[in-house]
N, C-alpha and C positions, 0 to 999 in steps of 0.2 A: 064156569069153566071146568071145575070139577075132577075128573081123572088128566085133563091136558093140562092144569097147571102148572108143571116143572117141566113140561115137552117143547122142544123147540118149535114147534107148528101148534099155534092156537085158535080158538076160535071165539068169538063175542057177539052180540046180538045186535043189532043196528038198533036206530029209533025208529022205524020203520018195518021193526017186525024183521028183516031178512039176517042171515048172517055175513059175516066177514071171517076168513080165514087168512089169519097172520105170522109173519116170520116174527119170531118173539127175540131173535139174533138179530136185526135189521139195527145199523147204527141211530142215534138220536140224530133227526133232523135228516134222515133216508127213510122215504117209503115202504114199509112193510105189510101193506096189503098184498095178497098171491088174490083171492077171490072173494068177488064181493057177492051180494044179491042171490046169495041162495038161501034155499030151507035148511032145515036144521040136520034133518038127517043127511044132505050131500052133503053141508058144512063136519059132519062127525066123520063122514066116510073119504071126505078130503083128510082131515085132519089124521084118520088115520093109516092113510097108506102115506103121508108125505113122513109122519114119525117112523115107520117102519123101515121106508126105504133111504131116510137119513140114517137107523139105527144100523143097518144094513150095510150103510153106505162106510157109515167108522168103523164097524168089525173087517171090510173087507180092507181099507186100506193098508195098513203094515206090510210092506212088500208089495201090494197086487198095483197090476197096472193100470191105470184110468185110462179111459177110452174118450179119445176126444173128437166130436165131428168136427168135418174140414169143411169151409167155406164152398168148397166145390159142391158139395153136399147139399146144400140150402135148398134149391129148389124139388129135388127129389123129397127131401123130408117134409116139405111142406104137401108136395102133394100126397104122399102116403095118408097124411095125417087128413088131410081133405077125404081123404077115399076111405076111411074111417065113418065117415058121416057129422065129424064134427068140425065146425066151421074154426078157424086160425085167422084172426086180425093183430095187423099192427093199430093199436089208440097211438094216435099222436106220436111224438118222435120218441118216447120213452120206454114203451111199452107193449107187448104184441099178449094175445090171451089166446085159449084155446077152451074154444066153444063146446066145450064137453058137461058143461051145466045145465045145457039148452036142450042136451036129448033127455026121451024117456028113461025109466030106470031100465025099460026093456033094453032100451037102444044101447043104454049105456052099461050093459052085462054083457052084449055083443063086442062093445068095440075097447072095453077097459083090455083083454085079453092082446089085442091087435096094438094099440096106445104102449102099452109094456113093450112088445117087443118091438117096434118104435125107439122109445124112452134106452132099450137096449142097445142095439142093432149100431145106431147114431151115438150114442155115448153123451157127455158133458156137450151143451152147446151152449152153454153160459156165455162163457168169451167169446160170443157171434151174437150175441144181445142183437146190437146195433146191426150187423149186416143183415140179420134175419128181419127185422122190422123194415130196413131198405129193402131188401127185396118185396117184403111183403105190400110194401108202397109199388114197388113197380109195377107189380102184378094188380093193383086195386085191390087187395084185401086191406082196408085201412076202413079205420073211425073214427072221424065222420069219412062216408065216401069221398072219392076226388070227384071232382067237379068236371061235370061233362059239358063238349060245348060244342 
């Protein structure tokens, strides 16, 4: 772990060679994986913009105003991020990811810049966990697929 030890976003190496990228703030007995199944170098390059932009995140707050997206919002923001090139699934009723592990590193030097202003634009969508993952059910972004018949 090395320079991320005391950082709130860490990362570790699976037993299968891939890495995982974790919330090191996650309570005992709360899931704190953010990403799993990458190499080493996305798992560094994850690890460190989410420390930057958490560092980022506590200088700016004293005074400034959070930005929070509205529910109204959901399905625009998804497809933005769709038009990105990277794929957005809800797993199961808990969890939705965002398929930006899955591009090249070319792809992914195009669409990190597009993804930020994004991540901006939209604000905090934390507290929309659940309605983003329904929606993402309604529309068939979900895994495993729904079931066609």
């Amino acid at each position: 772990m090395g320079e991320h030890s005391k950082a709130r976003f860490q990362m570790q190496q699976e037993e299968d060679g891939t890495w995982t990228v974790f919330d090191s703030a996650t309570s005992p007995g709360r899931e704190g994986r953010m990403i799993t199944g990458v190499s080493e170098k996305r798992a560094h390059q994850y690890v460190e913009r989410l420390n930057a932009v958490f560092r980022s995140a506590l200088i700016a707050l004293p005074g400034a105003e959070l930005k929070l997206m509205r529910e109204d919002q959901i399905p625009d923001f998804i497809h933005e991020i769709v038009a990105t090139g990277c794929d957005i699934r809800a797993v199961g009723e808990d969890h939705y990811v965002v398929g930006d592990a899955d591009l090249s590193v070319q792809a992914y030097e195009v669409a990190e810049p597009e993804l930020d202003r994004i991540w901006k634009e939209y604000g905090d969508h934390g507290h929309l966990k659940r309605e983003i993952i329904a929606y993402l059910h309604s529309i068939g972004r979900s895994y495993p697929p729904p079931p066609t018949h």
